[in-house]
C-alpha positions in Angstrom: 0.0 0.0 0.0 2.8 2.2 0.8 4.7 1.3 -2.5 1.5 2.3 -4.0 0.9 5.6 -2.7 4.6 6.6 -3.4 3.9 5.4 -7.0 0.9 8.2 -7.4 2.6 11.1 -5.5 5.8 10.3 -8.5 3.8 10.2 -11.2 1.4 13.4 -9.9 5.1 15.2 -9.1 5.5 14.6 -12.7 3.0 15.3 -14.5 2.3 18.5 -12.5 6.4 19.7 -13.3 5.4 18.5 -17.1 2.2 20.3 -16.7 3.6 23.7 -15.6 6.6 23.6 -17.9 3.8 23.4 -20.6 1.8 26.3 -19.8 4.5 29.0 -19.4 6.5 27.7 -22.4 2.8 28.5 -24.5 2.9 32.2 -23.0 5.3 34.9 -24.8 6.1 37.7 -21.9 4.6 40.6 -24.2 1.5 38.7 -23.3 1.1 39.1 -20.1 2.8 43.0 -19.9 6.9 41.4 -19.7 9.6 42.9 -21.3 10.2 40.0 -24.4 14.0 40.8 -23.8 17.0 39.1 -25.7 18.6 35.4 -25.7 15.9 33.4 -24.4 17.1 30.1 -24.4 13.7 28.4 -24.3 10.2 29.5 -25.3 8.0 30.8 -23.2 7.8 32.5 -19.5 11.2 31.9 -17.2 10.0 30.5 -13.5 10.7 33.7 -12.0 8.6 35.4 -14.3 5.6 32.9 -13.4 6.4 33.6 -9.4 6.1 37.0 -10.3 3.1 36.9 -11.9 1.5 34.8 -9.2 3.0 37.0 -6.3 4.7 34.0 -5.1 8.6 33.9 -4.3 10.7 32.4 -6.9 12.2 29.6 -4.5 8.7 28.3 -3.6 7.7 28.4 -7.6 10.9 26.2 -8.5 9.6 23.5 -5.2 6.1 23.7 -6.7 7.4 22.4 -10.0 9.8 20.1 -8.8 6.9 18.7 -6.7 7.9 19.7 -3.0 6.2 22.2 -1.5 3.6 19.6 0.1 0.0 20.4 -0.3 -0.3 23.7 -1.9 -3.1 26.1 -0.8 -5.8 26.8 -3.0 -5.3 30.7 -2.9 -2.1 30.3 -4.5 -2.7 27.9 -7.1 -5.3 29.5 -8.3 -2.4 32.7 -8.2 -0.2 30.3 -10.6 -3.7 29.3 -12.5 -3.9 33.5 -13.2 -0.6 33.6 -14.0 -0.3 31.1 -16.9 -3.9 32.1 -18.3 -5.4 29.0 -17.5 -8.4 27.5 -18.7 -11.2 26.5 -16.3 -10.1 22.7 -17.3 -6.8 23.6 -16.9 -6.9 25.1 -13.5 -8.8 21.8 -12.6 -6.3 19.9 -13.6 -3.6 22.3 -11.9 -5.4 21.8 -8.2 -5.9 17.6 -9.3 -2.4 17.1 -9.8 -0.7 19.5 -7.4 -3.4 18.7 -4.1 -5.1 15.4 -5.2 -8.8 17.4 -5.6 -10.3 19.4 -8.0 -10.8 23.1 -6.9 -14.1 23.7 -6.1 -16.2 26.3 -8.6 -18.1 28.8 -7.8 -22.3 27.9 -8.3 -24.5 29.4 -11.1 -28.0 28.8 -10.7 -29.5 28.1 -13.7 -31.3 30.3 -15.7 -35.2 30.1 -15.1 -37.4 29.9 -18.8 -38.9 32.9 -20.0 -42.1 30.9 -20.0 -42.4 29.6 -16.5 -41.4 33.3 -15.4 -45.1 33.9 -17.6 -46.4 31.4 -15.5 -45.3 32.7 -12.2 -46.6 36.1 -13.1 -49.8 34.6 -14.0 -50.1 33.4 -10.3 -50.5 36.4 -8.1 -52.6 35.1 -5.7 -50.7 31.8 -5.6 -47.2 31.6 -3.8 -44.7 30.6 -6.0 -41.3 29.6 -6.4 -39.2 27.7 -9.2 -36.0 25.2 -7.2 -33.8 22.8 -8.8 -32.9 19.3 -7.6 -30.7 21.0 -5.2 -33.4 22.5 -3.5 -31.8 26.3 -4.4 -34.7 28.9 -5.2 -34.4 29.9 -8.8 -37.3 32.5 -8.4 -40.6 33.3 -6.6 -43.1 35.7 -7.2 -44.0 38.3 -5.0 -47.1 35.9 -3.4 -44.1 33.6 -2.1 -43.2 37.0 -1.4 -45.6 37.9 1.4 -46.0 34.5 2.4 -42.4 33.6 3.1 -40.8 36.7 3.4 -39.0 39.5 1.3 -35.7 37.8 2.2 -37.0 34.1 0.7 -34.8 33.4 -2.0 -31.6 35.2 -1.7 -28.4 35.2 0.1 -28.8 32.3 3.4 -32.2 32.2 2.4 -31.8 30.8 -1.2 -32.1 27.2 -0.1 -35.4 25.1 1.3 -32.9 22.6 2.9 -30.6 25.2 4.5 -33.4 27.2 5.6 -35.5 23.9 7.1 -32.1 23.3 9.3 -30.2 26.1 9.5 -32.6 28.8 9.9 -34.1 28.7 13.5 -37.0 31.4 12.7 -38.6 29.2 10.2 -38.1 25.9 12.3 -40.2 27.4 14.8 -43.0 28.6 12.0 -43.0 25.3 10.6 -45.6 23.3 12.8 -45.3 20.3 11.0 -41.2 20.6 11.3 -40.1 17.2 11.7 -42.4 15.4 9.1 -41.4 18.6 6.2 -37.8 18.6 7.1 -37.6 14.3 7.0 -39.5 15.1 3.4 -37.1 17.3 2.6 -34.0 15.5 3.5 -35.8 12.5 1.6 -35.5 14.3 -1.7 -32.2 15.6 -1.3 -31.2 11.7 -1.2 -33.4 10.8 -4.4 -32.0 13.4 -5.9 -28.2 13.2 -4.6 -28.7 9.6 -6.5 -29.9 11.4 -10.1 -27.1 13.6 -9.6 -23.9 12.2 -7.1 -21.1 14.3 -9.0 -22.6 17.4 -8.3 -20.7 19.4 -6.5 -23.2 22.2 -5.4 -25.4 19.6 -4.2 -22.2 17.9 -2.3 -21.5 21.2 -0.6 -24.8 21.5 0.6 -25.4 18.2 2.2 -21.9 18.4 3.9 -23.2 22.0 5.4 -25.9 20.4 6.5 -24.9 17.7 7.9 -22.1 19.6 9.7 -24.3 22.3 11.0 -27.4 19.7 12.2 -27.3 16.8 14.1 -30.8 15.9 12.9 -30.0 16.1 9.3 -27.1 14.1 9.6 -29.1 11.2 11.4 -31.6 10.8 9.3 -29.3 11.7 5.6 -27.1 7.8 7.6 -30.7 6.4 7.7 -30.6 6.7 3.7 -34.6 7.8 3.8 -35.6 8.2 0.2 -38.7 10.1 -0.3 -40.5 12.5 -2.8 -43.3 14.4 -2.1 -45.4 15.8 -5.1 -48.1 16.8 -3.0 -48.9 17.4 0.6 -50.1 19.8 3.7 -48.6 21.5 6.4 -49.2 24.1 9.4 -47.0 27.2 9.7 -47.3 30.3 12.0 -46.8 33.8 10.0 -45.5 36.5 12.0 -48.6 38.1 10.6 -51.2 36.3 9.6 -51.1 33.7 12.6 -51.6 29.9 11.9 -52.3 28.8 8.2 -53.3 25.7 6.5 -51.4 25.2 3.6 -51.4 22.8 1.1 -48.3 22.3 -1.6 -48.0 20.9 -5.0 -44.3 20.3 -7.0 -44.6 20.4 -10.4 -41.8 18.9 -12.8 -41.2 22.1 -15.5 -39.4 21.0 -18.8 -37.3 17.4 -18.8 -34.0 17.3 -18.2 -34.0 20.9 -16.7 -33.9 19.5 -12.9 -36.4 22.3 -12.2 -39.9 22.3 -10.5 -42.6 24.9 -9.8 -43.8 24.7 -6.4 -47.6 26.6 -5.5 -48.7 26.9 -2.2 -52.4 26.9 -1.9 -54.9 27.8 1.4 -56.4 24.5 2.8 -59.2 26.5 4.3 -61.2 29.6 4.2 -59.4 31.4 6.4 -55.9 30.7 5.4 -57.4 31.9 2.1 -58.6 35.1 3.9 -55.2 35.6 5.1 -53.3 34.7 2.4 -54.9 37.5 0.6 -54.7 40.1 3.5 -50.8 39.3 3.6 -51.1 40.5 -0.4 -52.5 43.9 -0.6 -50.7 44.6 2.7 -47.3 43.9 0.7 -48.1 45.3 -2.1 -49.3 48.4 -0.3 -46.1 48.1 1.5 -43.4 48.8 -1.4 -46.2 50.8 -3.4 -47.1 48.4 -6.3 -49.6 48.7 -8.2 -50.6 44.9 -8.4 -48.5 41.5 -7.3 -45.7 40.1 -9.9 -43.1 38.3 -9.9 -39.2 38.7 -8.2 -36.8 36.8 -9.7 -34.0 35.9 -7.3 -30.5 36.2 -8.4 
């Protein structure tokens, strides 16, 4: 086993001094704002140009390529990755083979279709929000709005499974807490099976698993549940207790996206739910309820 692990860290030391031998020789100084000089005896950028560039010291660049600086840090990699104009592959590749893991990359939500945003708009007496298979809100209309808040949707708020753990105001509105948040942690595990190289989803799992001891018991039970439809009792700041009842909606195949409307379950959630409306709207001086895409 030993042998074995000595055999990788060689042949990673190698590749990455082949690697970064590579990508400076493909770079003329001119390029990157250097002096081009006279009597270059090979192509490219010299090391001390790259640990320049990178605002590293020369002496640590020359380890790096020889392979012996340890475990590099990520900050300074990605300096080198800047330095030699690397690709997005290519700076993958740089982290793989100088610390054993890709770098991780920054999340994108997806883009939400012009249509369903139609739809959405067509719904303003119906909370609604668009969330991938990572449970991330893509977009909610102002309904969702004044049902879940002005905050629902963006920055800590921009995940149903971080919010059901992680956020202790809407644990304590959520009535039916442990049933919804063992729903949710159900399709988190479907999906984590659809979709077990995604990193996003990854990250959020090991957050939550990290920051709640109940999501982490019952993500080791391996529950697997999805929910299209179903009811649950919250308490709005506002409006008191609700009925509400929920329906997830699969939106175009293959986009990993679903519509989720929240509907009143009785009379005088319906009341309320309509009170909590005009009182918003009234609020930020709108003429009429539409929809807030979240960023």
């Amino acid at each position: 086993m030993i042998v074995g692990m000595e055999n990788t860290a060689g042949r990673r030391q190698t590749e990455l001094a082949g690697f970064l031998r590579a990508m400076r020789a493909r770079i003329r100084p001119e390029e990157v704002g250097l002096p081009a000089g006279a009597r270059r005896r090979t192509p490219g950028l010299r090391r001390q140009e790259v640990a320049q560039l990178a605002a590293v010291s020369v002496e640590w660049y020359i380890r790096l390529e020889q392979g012996r600086v340890g475990t590099p840090g990520v900050a300074v990699l990605d300096g080198v990755a800047r330095a030699l104009r690397l690709s997005p592959p290519e700076r993958e590749h740089l982290h793989l083979i100088a610390r054993g893991e890709a770098p991780v990359v920054a999340h994108v939500p997806a883009a939400v279709g012009a249509s369903l945003r139609v739809l959405l708009d067509g719904m303003p007496l119906v909370p609604a929000y668009v969330i991938d298979f990572r449970l991330d809100v893509l977009a909610r209309n102002a309904a969702a709005a004044a049902l879940l808040g002005e905050e629902f949707g963006t920055g800590s708020a921009d995940n149903i499974a971080r919010l059901m753990f992680l956020e202790p105001a809407l644990r304590e509105s959520q009535l039916d807490w442990t049933r919804i948040a063992r729903e949710t942690v159900g399709n988190l595990r479907a999906n984590h099976a659809r979709h077990p190289d995604d990193r996003r989803l990854r990250a959020v799992v090991d957050e939550l698993c990290a920051g709640s001891r109940e999501f982490a018991a019952w993500w080791d039970d391996r529950t697997v549940e999805e929910r299209a439809h179903g009811s649950k009792r919250v308490r709005h700041p506002q409006g008191g207790e609700l009925s509400l009842c929920y329906d997830v909606l699969a939106t175009r195949e293959g986009s990993g996206q679903c519509l989720v409307a929240v509907t009143p379950a009785d009379e005088a959630t319906e009341r309320t739910l309509r009170e909590l409306m005009v009182a918003r709207a009234r609020g930020l001086g709108e003429a009429g309820v539409r929809p807030i895409a979240v960023a």
